[in-house]
N, C-alpha and C positions, 0 to 999 in steps of 0.2 A: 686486493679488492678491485674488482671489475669498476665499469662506469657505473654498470645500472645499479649496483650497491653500490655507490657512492652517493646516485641521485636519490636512493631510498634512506640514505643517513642525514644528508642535507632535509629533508623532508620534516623527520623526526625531531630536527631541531629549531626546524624554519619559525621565527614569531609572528605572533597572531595580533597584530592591532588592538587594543583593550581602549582604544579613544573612543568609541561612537556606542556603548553599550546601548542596543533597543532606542537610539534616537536617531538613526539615519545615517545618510552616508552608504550609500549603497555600493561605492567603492572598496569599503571597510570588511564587509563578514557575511552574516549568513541571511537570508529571505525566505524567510515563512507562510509560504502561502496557504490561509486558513478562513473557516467561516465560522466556525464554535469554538469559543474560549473556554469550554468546559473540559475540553478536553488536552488542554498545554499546559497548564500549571506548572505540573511537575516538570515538562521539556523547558519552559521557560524558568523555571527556579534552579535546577542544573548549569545551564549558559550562562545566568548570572553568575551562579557558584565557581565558575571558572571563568569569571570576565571575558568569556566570548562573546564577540559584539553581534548584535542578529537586530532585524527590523521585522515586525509580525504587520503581514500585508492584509489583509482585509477581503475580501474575494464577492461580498456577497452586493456591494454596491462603489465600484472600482471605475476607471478610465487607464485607457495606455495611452502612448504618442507613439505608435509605431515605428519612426525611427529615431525614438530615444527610448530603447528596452533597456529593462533595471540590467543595471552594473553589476551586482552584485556577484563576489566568485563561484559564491554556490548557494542554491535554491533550492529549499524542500517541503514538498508538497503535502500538505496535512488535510485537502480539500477531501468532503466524505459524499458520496452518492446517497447520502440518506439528510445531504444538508436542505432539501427542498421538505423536510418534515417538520424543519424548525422553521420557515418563511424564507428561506435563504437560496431557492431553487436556482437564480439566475449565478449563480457562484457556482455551480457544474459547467454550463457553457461557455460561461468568460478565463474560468482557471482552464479549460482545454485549450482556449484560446492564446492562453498565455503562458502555456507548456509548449503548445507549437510555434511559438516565436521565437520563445527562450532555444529550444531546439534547432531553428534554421538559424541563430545566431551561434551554435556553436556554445552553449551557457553549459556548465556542469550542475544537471538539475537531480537530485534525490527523488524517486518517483515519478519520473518525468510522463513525455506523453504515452507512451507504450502502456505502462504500466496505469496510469489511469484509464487509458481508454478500455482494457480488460479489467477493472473496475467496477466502471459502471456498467459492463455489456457483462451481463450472467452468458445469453448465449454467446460472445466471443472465449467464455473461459470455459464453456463445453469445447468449442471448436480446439480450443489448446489441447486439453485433456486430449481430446480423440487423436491430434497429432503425435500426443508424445505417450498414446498406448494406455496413459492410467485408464481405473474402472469409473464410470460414472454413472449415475442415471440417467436414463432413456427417457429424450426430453421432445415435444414437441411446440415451436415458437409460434404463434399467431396474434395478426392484429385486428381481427376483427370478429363478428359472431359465428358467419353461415358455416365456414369449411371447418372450423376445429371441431363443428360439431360433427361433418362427416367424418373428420379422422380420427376423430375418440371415440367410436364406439367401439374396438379392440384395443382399447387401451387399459395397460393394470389399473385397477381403482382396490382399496384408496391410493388418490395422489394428490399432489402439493401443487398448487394453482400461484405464479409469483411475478411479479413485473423482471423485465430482464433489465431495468436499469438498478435495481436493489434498492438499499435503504433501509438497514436493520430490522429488517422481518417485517417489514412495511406493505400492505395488500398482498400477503399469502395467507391463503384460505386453505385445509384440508377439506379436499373431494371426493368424499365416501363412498359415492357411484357415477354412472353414466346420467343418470336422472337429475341428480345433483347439480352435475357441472351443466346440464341444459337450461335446470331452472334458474342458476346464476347467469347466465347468458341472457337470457330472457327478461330476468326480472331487478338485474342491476346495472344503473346507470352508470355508477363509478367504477366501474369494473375494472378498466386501464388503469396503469399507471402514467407519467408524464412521459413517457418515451413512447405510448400508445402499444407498446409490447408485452405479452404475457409467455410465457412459460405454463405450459402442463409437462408435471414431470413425476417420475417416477418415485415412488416415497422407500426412504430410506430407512430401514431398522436395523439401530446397532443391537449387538447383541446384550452389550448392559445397559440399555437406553441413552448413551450419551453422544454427543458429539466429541470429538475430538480437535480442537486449534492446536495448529504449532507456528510457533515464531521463531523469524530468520531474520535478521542483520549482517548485509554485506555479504549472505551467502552461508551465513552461520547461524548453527540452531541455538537457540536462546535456551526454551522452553515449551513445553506442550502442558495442557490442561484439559481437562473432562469437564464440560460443559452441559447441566441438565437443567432444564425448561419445565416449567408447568404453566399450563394454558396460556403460553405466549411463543410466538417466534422469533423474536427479539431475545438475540445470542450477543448482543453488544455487551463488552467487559467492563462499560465505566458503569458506576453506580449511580451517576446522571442521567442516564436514558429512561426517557417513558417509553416503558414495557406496553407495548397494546395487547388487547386480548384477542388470544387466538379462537376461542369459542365462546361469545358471548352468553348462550346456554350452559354454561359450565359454573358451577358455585366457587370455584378456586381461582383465587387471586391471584396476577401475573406474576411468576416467583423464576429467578433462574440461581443457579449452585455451581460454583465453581472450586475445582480442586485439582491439585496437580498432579501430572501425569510423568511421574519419573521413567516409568517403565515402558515406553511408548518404544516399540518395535523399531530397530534399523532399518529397516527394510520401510517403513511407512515416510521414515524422517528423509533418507535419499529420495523415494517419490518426491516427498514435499519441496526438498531440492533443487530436482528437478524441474516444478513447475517455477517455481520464484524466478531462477536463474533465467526459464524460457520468457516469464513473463516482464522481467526486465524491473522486478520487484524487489529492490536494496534493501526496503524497510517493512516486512508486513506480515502475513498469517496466513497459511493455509486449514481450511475445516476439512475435513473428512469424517464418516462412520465405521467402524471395525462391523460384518458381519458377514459372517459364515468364518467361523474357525479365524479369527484374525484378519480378514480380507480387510483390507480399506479401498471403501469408495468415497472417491473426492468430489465435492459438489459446490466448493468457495474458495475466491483468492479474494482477500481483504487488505487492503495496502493502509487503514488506517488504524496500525495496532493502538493497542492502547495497557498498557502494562498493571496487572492487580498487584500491588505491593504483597500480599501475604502468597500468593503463588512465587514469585521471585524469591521470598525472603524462606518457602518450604524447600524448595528446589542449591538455595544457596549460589543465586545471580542477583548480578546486579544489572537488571537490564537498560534501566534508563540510563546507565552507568555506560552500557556498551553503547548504546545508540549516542551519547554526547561523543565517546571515545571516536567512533565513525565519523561524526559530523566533522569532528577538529580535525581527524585524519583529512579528509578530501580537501578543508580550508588550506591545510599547509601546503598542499600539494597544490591547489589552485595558485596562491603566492607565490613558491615557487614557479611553477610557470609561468606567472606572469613577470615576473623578475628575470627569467632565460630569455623570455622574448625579450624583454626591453632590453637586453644584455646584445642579443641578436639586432634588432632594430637600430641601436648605435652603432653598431659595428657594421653596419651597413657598408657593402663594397670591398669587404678582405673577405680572402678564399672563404668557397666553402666550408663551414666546421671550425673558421678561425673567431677570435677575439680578440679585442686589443686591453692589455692591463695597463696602470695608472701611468706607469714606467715606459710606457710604449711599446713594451714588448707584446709577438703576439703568441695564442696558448688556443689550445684545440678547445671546442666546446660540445659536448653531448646535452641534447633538446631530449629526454626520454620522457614518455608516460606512463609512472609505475605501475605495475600489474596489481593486481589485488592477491596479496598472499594468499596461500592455498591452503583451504580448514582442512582442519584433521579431528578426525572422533576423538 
């Protein structure tokens, strides 16, 4: 057995503090950074369930001290870009704020800055897309009336009119025509969202009207689902969300159907892959729509899954099951290394790569960072 399976054995067995369960101690375990409780339950009844200690951080009315950033070994970000539709707006800028700290200090953060800041930026997760070759919709971003109106008049209609900071289908209008999208210019004053940015974008038709979500863990596909919407854009999976209505002229009540997608294409699942890994996304969902003969065009990355028990339980996963298994994974691993450094830091002044044991003697040491095992289909 090599070192770096040794350091992955060590790892597997390393213990977890069970003293501070969700009452602090941020020395102790895991940091939650979160603005709606509606949506942890299940995360937080799992952590108990295996007495992993975790403190659930509050994001929507917070202070830091700048050079006293939380302790904790590891941080994961549950902060949603749709939190400024429950009154909780200023918990988007403060949690970026303190993913970028957590970052210059070096923290082991789950969802960190990367991955929130393409998040909240629809147009940053075109720019991804177009890097890394997927199909997308042909999108045009502006912040104000006059020019979008010169550069939409050769634009496909109908198309989908959406804030580029998101927020579960929050301010997307369908724009039937050229005429259409003028007189919303003209005759709506709320027309922005809080980032003052819109999106005209190209409208997407799957071929059996649905969306497609898939979910990754650590790089690993969970599951995917068939997502179908009536008179609403709000594709969010918890059964908590107010649905808005996507055509107030329309007599059907905001309804969305979800159902699992066993048979979801390899070819769609590596894209989806693809994007997460670039986007720097541990925990979270990719959307896309199948059409033309199987194509997928991707047009969403979502870093706040949120798991439907009877999709897991058709499928035969246990997902909340994987996401705690990960969580506990990185805690051991953060332990460990902080126990190699203090191990290092005592030893202070013997050769490089030495240690000293209780006995006096001294014994080689490997500082490694384990790699993330590699999925397989």
């Amino acid at each position: 057995m090599n070192d770096f399976q040794s350091t992955n054995e060590t790892i597997k067995d390393a213990p977890i503090s069970r003293s501070r369960l969700a009452e602090g101690g941020d020395d102790q375990g895991l940091g939650i950074l979160y603005e709606n409780d509606a949506w942890l339950g299940d995360l937080f009844d799992e952590l108990a369930r295996r007495s992993i200690p975790y403190t659930a951080i509050r994001m929507d009315d917070a202070a830091m001290i700048l050079e006293q950033p939380p302790a904790y070994p590891v941080v994961f970000n549950r902060v949603s870009p749709s939190s400024y539709l429950r009154g909780h707006g200023p918990a988007i800028p403060y949690a970026r704020s303190m993913l970028e700290l957590l970052s210059a200090e070096g923290r082991r953060v789950i969802n960190g800055a990367v991955s929130f800041s393409l998040e909240t930026s629809k147009f940053a997760q075109l720019l991804l897309f177009k890097r890394l070759g997927v199909r997308a919709p042909r999108s045009i971003l502006f912040n104000n009336r006059k020019q979008i109106a010169q550069l939409a008049r050769d634009f496909p209609f109908p198309a989908i009119l959406k804030p580029s900071c998101g927020g579960s289908g929050a301010l997307i209008r369908l724009i039937e025509s050229y005429e259409h999208l003028v007189s919303l210019l003209e005759g709506d004053l709320n027309l922005f969202g809080p980032d003052h940015l819109l999106l005209l974008q190209e409208r997407l038709v799957a071929d059996d009207g649905a969306i497609i979500r898939a979910e990754f863990i650590d790089g690993q596909f969970v599951y995917a689902m068939r997502v179908r919407a009536t008179n609403t854009f709000n594709l969010c999976p918890a059964d908590s969300c107010v649905r808005q209505v996507a055509d107030p002229m329309c007599s059907e009540q905001p309804k969305v159907e979800f159902e699992p997608y066993p048979d979801i294409a390899p070819a769609a699942v590596a894209q989806a892959r693809r994007i997460v890994t670039a986007a720097n996304l541990e925990v979270g969902g990719v959307e896309f729509v199948e059409s033309g003969n199987g194509t997928a065009w991707f047009y969403d990355i979502n870093a706040t899954s949120i798991y439907r028990r009877e999709i897991a339980d058709a499928v035969e996963v246990d997902a909340m099951g994987k996401l705690v298994d990960f969580i506990e994974r990185e805690l051991r691993k953060e332990f460990l290394r902080r126990s190699l450094r203090a191990v290092e830091a005592s030893d202070a002044g013997l050769p490089d790569g030495a240690a000293k044991d209780a006995d006096g003697s001294t014994r080689r040491v490997v500082i490694a960072r384990p790699a993330r095992s590699p999925y397989v289909e």
